[in-house]
C-alpha positions as CSV (number, residue, x, y, z in Angstrom):
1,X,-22.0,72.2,-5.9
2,X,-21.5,70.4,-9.1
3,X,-18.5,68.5,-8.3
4,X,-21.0,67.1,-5.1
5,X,-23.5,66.1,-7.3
6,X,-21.4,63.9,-9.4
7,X,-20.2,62.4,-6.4
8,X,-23.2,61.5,-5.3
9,X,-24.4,59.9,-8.9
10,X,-21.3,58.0,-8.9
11,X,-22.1,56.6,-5.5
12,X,-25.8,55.7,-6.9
13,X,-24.5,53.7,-9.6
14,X,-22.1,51.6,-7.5
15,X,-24.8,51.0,-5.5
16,X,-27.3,49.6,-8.4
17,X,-24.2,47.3,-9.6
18,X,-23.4,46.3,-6.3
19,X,-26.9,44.8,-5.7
20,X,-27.5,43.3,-9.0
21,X,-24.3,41.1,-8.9
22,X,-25.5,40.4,-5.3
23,X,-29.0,39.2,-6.6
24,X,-27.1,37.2,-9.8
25,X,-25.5,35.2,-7.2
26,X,-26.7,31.4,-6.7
27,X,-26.5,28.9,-4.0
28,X,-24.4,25.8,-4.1
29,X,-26.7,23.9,-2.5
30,X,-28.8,21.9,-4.1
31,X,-32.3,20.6,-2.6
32,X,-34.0,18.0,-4.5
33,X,-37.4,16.3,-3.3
34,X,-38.1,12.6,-5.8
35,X,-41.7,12.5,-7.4
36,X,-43.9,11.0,-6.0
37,X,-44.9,7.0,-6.6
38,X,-42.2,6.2,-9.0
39,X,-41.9,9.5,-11.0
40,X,-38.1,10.3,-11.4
41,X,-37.0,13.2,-9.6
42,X,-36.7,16.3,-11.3
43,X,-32.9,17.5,-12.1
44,X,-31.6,20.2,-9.7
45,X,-31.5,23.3,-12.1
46,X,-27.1,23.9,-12.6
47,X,-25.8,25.8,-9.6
48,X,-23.2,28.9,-10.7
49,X,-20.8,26.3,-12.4
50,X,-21.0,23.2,-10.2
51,X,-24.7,21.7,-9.4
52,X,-25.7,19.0,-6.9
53,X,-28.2,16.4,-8.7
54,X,-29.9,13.7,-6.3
55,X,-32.0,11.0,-8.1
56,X,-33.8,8.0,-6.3
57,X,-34.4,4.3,-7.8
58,X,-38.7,5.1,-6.8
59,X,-39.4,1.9,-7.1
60,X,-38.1,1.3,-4.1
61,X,-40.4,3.5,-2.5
62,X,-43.9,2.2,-1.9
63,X,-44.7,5.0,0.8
64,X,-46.8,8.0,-0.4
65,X,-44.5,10.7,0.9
66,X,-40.8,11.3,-0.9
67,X,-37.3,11.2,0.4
68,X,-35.5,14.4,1.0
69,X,-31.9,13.9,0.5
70,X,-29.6,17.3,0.3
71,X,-26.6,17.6,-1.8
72,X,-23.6,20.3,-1.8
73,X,-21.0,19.6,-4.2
74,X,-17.9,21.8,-3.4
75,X,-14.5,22.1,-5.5
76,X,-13.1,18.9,-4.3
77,X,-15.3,17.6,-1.6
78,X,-19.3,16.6,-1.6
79,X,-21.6,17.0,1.7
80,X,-25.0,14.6,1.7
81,X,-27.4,15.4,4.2
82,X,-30.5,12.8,4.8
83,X,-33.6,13.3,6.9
84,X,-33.7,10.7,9.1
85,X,-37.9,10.2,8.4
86,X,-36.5,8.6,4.7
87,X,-39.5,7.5,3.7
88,X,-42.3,10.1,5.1
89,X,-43.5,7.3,7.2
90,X,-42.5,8.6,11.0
91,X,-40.1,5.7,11.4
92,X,-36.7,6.8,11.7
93,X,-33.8,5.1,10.5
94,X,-31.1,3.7,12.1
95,X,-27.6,5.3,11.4
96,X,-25.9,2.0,10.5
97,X,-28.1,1.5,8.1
98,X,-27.7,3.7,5.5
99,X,-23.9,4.5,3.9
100,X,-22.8,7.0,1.5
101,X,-20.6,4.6,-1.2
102,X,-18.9,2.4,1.5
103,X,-18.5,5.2,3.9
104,X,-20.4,5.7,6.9
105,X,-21.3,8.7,8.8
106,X,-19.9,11.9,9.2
107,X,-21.9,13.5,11.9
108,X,-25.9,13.4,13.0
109,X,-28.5,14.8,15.0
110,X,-32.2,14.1,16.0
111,X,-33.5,14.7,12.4
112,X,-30.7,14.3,9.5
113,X,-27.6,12.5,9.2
114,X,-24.7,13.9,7.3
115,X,-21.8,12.3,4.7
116,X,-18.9,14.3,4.1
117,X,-16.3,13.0,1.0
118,X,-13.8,14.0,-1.0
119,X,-15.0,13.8,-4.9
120,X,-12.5,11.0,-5.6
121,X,-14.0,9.0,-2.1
122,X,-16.8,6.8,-0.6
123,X,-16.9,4.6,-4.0
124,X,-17.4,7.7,-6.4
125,X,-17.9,7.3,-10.0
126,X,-15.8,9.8,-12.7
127,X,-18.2,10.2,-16.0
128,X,-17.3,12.8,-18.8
129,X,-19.2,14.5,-21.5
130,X,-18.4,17.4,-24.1
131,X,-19.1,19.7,-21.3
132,X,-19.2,18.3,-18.0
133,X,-17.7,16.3,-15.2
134,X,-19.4,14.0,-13.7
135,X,-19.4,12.6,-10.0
136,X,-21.8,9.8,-9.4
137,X,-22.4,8.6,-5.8
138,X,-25.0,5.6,-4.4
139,X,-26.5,6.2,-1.1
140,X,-27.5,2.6,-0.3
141,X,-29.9,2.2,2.6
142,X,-29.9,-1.7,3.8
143,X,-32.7,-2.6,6.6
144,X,-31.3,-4.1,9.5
145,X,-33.9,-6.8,11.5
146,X,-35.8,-5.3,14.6
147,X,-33.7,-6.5,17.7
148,X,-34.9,-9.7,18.6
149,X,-37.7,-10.1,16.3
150,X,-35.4,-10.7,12.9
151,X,-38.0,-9.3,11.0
152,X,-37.7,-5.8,8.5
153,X,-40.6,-2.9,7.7
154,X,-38.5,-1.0,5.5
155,X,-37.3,-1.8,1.7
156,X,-33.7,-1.6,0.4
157,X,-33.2,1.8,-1.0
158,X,-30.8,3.3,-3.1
159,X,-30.6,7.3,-3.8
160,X,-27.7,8.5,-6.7
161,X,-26.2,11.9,-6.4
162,X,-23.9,13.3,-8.9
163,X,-21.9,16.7,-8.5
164,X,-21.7,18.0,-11.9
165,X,-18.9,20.6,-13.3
166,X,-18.6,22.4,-16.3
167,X,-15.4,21.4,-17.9
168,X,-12.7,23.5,-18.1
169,X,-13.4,25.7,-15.7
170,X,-13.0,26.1,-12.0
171,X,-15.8,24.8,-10.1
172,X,-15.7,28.2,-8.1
173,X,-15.0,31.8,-9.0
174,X,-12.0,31.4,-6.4
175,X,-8.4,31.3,-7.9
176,X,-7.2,27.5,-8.4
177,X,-5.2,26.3,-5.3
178,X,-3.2,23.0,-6.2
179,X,-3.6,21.5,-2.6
180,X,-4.9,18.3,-3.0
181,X,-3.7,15.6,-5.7
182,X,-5.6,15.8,-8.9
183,X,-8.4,13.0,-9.3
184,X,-6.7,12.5,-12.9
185,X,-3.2,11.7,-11.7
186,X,-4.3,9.4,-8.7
187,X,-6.0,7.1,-11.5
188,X,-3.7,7.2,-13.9
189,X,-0.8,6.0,-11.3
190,X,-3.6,3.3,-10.0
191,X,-4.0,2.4,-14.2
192,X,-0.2,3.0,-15.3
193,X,2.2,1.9,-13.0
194,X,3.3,-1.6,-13.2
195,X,5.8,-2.4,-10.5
196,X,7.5,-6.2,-10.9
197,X,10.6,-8.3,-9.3
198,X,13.2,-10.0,-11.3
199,X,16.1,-12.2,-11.2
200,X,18.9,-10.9,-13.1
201,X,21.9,-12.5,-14.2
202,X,25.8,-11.5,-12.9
203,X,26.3,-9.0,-15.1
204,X,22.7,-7.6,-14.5
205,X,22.2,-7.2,-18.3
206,X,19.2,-9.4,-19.1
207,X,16.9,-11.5,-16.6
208,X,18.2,-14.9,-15.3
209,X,16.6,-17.9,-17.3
210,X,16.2,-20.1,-14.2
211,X,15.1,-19.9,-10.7
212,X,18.0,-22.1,-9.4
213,X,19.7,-21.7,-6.7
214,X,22.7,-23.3,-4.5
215,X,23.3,-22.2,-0.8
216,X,26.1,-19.9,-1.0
217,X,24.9,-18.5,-4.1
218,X,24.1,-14.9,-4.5
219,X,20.5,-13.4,-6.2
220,X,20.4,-10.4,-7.9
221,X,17.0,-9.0,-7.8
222,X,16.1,-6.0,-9.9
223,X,13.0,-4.2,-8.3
224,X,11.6,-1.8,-11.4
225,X,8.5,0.2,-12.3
226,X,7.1,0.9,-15.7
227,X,6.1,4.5,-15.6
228,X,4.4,4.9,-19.1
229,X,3.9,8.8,-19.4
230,X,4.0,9.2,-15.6
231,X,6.0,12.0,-14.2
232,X,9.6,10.9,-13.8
233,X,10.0,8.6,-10.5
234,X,12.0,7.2,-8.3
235,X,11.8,3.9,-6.9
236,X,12.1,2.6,-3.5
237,X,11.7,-1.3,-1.7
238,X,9.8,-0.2,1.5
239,X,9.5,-3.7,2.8
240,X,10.5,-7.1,1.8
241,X,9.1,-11.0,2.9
242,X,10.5,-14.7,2.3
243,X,7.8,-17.3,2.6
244,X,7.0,-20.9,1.3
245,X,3.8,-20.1,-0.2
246,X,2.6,-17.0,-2.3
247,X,0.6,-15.8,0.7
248,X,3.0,-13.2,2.1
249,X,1.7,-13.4,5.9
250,X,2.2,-17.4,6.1
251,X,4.0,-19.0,8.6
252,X,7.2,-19.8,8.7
253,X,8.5,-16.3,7.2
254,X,11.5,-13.9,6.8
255,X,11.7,-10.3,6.6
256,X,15.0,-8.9,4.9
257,X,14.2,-5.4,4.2
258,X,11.8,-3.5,7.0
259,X,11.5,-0.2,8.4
260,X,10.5,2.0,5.4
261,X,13.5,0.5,3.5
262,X,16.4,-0.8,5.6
263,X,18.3,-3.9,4.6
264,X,18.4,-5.5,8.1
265,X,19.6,-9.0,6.7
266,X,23.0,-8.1,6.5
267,X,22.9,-6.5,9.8
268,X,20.9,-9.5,11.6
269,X,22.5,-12.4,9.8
270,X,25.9,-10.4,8.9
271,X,24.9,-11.5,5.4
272,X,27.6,-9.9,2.5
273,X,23.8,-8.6,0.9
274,X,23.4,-5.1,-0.4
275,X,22.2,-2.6,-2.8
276,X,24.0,-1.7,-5.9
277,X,24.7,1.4,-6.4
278,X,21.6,3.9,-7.8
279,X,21.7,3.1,-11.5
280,X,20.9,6.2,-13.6
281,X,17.6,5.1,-14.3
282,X,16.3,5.6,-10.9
283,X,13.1,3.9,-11.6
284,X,15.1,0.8,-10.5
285,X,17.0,-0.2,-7.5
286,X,19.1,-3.7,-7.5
287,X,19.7,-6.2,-4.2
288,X,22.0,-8.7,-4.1
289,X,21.1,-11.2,-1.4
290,X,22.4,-14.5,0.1
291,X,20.6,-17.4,-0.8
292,X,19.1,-19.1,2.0
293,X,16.6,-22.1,3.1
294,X,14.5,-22.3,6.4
295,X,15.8,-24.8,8.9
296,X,14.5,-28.3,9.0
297,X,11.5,-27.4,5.8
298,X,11.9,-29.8,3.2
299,X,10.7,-27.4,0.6
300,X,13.1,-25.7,-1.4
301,X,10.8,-23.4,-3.0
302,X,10.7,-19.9,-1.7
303,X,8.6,-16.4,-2.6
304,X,9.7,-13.3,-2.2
305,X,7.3,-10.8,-1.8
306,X,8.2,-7.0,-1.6
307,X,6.4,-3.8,-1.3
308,X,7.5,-1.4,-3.8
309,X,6.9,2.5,-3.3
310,X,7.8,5.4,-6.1
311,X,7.5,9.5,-5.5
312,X,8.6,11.8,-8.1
313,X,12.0,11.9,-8.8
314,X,12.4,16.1,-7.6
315,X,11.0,14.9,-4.2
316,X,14.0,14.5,-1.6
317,X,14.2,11.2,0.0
318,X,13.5,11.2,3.7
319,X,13.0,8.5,6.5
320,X,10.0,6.7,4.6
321,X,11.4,7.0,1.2
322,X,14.7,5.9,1.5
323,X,17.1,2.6,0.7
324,X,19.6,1.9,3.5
325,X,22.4,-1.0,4.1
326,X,24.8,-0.9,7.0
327,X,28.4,0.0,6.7
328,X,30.3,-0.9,9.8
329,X,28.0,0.4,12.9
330,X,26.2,3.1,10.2
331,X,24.1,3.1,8.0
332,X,24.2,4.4,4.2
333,X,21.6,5.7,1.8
334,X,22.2,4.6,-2.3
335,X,20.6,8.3,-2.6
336,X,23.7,9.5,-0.8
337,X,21.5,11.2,2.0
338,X,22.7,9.1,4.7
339,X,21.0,11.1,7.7
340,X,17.0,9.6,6.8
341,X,19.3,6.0,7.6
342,X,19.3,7.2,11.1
343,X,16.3,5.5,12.4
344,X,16.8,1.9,11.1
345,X,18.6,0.9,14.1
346,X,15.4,2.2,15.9
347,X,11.7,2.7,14.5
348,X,11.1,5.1,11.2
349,X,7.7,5.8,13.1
350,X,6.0,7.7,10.3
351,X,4.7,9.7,13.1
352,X,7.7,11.1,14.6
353,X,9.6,11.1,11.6
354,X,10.6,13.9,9.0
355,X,7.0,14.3,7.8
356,X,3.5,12.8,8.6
357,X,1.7,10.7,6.2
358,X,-1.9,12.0,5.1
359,X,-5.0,10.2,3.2
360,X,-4.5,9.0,-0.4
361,X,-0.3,8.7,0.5
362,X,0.1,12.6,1.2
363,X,2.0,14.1,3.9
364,X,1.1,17.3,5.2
365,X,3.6,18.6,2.1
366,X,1.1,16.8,0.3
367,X,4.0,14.7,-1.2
368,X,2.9,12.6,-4.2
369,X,3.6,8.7,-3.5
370,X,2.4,5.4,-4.9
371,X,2.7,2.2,-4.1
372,X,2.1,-1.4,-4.8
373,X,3.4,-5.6,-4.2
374,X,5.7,-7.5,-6.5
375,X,6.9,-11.0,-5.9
376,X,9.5,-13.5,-7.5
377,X,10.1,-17.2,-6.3
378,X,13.0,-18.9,-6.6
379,X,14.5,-22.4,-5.6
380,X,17.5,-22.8,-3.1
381,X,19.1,-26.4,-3.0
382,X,21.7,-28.0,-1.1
383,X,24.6,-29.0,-2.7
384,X,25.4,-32.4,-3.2
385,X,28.1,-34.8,-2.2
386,X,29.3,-35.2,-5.6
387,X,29.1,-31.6,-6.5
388,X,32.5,-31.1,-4.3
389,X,35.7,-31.7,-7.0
390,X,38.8,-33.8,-5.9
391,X,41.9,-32.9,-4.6
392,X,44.6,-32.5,-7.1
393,X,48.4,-33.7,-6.0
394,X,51.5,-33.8,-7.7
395,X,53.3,-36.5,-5.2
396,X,55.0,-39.0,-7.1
397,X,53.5,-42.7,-7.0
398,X,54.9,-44.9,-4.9
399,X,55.0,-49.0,-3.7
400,X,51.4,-50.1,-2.9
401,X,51.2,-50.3,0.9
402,X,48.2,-52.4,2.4
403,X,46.5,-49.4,3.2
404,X,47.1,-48.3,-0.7
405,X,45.9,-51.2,-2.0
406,X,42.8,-51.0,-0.3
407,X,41.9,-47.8,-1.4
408,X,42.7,-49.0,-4.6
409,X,40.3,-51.4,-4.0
410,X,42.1,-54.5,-3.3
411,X,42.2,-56.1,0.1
412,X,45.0,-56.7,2.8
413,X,44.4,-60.4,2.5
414,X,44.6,-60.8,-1.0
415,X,48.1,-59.0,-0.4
416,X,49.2,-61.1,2.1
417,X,48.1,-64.1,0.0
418,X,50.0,-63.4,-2.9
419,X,53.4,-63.0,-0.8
420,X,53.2,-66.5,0.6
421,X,52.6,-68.3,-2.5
422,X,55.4,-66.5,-4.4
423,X,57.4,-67.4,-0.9
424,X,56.8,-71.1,-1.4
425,X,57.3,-71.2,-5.4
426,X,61.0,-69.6,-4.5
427,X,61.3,-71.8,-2.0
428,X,60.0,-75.2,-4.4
429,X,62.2,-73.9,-7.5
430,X,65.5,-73.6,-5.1
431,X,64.7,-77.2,-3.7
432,X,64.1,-79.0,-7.3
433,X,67.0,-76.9,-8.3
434,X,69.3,-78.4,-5.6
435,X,67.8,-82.1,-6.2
436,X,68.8,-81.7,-9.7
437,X,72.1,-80.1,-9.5
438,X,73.4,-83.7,-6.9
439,X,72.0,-85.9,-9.7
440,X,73.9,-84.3,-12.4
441,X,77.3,-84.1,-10.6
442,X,79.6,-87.7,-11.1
443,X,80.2,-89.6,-8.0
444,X,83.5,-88.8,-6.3
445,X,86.4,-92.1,-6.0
């Protein structure tokens, strides 16, 4: 009977604890209503480690009812919902009119329309103090004209929301997933990473000091990233553009390197260009490529304009990350996984490839990439006439000919000249010397 009893007041007491955590619970969401004729709106009171706070610019709003805008800020994603009545007036708004950060609509109904983003999204704001996080978004509502009338009832409004956290803590009571890319590292790639082109000299040990270049000449071009206190990366040439001018989609141009990284000039032109092998610092990848011009342009300038891509260097390469060159009918990786080559004869369609590329540069791995445009110009001339050197020989000389002495420079006539009048000085000396030799001799008896 005794032992029953303590049962039972054990029971009671779970009970009682049970129901008070249940009534210390709070809400994430967060409903806030602005004052009334340009008083600020009160702030929400802080939701269980992560509150919604929705202020509205009131001088905007000349009407005498409020706004109701709803915020629900979750651990890495915000939800805005908007009565459609904005101003208390009866006069709906129009859905186009109104956008969350430069984001429009998630979904709507008769009475509210609804913005969904992730925390980093829709033109979002990161703030910090001693003990918060800050995320700071601008619902802008812009009038549109009444259809055929060009005329507007309704002020410009604009209602900020911020989802505030406590720092260092989780934003829930949930364990810490890491499924998404941290905010932090995002911005500091954006902020960090400084991809660039160069134009190295032979021996790849210092940049070239001109842009110069003959036909038949060869350019190395060292494609590099500066990853400051970034994660270690590797670096890859995704795509690749010739053009006369800096814009990169110009008219005439030239791609050398397509497809998610293959070098198709040497398989379209049978160009000797290639990638040097993988130096150890992988945060660079060399080319060496023909120097060309395009036919019948008078401009010898030309910019090369390439779009660089980096992961981290323990992600395996695949079909989008990859640099490929041909070798015979194949292709070969400089990674030494030859098989993600396979497609550069065909289409590396990111969506029938090795993986499918997600928002913010994540696959459904969620594999961390980042990417940006570097570009070089350089000058390609045409040899000159001059610039080829003579022909040695080591034939001995021999008698001027006509056709010799003309390309010494002296003419068949002149030749010819000379030969008769030493002809007719032989022939004058041997007649005076004939006249000469009867008048000396004595008469005979």
């Amino acid at each position: 009977m005794l032992r029953a009893r303590v049962s039972w007041c054990g029971l009671l007491v779970l009970c009682v604890v049970a129901g008070l955590c249940d009534a210390g619970r709070v809400s994430k969401w967060a409903r806030a209503k602005p004052a009334v004729r340009g008083k600020p709106a009160a702030r929400a009171k802080p939701v269980a480690r992560a509150k919604a706070v929705v202020r509205v610019d009131s001088s905007l709003f000349k009407q005498q009812v409020s706004p109701v805008v709803w915020a629900q800020c979750g651990e890495s994603a915000i939800q805005v919902s908007v009565e459609r009545d904005l101003f208390g007036t009866g006069r709906l708004i129009q859905a186009a009119d109104i956008q969350l950060g430069g984001c429009a609509l998630s979904g709507q109904n008769d009475t509210v329309l609804v913005f969904q983003s992730e925390l980093q999204g829709c033109g979002s704001a990161l703030s910090m103090t001693e003990d918060e996080l800050v995320y700071s978004f601008s619902l802008n509502y812009n009038p549109s004209p009444i259809a055929n009338t060009g005329i507007v009832r309704t002020d410009p409004a604009v209602v900020h929301i911020e989802c505030v956290y406590l720092r260092l803590h989780n934003v829930s009571s949930d364990a810490l997933q890491p499924t998404w890319v941290p905010y932090t590292s995002t911005k500091s790639a954006e902020d960090l990473l400084d991809f660039s082109l160069q134009l190295m000299t032979d021996d790849w040990s210092s940049p070239r000091p001109s842009n110069v270049y003959f036909l038949g000449d060869v350019l190395n071009i060292q494609a590099s990233v500066n990853q400051a206190s970034h994660v270690p990366l590797r670096l890859f040439v995704d795509s690749c553009v010739a053009t006369l001018t800096s814009d990169p989609t110009s008219s005439p141009s030239y791609t050398f390197i397509g497809n998610y990284g293959c070098l198709i000039d040497a398989k379209v032109t049978g160009s000797s260009s290639h990638f040097m092998p993988r130096p150890q610092d992988v945060t660079k990848l060399q080319l060496v490529l023909d120097a060309f011009r395009f036919h019948n342009e008078a401009n010898s300038s030309i910019y090369l304009t390439c779009h660089l891509k980096v992961t981290a260097a323990s992600q395996a390469v695949d079909n989008l990350d990859k640099a490929c060159q041909p070798v015979g009918n194949s292709w070969s990786s400089v990674d030494g996984s030859d098989q993600v080559c396979s497609c550069c004869d065909s289409s590396c369609n990111p969506l029938s490839g090795s993986r499918l590329i997600g928002r913010f540069g994540r696959d459904l791995a969620f594999k961390e990439e980042w990417e940006g445009d570097a570009m070089v110009s350089v000058r390609v001339l045409e040899k000159p006439q001059d610039a080829v050197p003579p022909v040695e020989t080591n034939a001995q000389r021999s008698p001027l000919t006509a056709e010799d002495g003309k390309a010494a420079g002296i003419s068949a006539e002149v030749v010819l000249l000379a030969g008769v009048v030493a002809a007719v000085a032989v022939l004058c000396i041997a007649v005076l010397g004939t006249v000469l030799y009867r008048r000396a001799s004595p008469p005979t008896a």
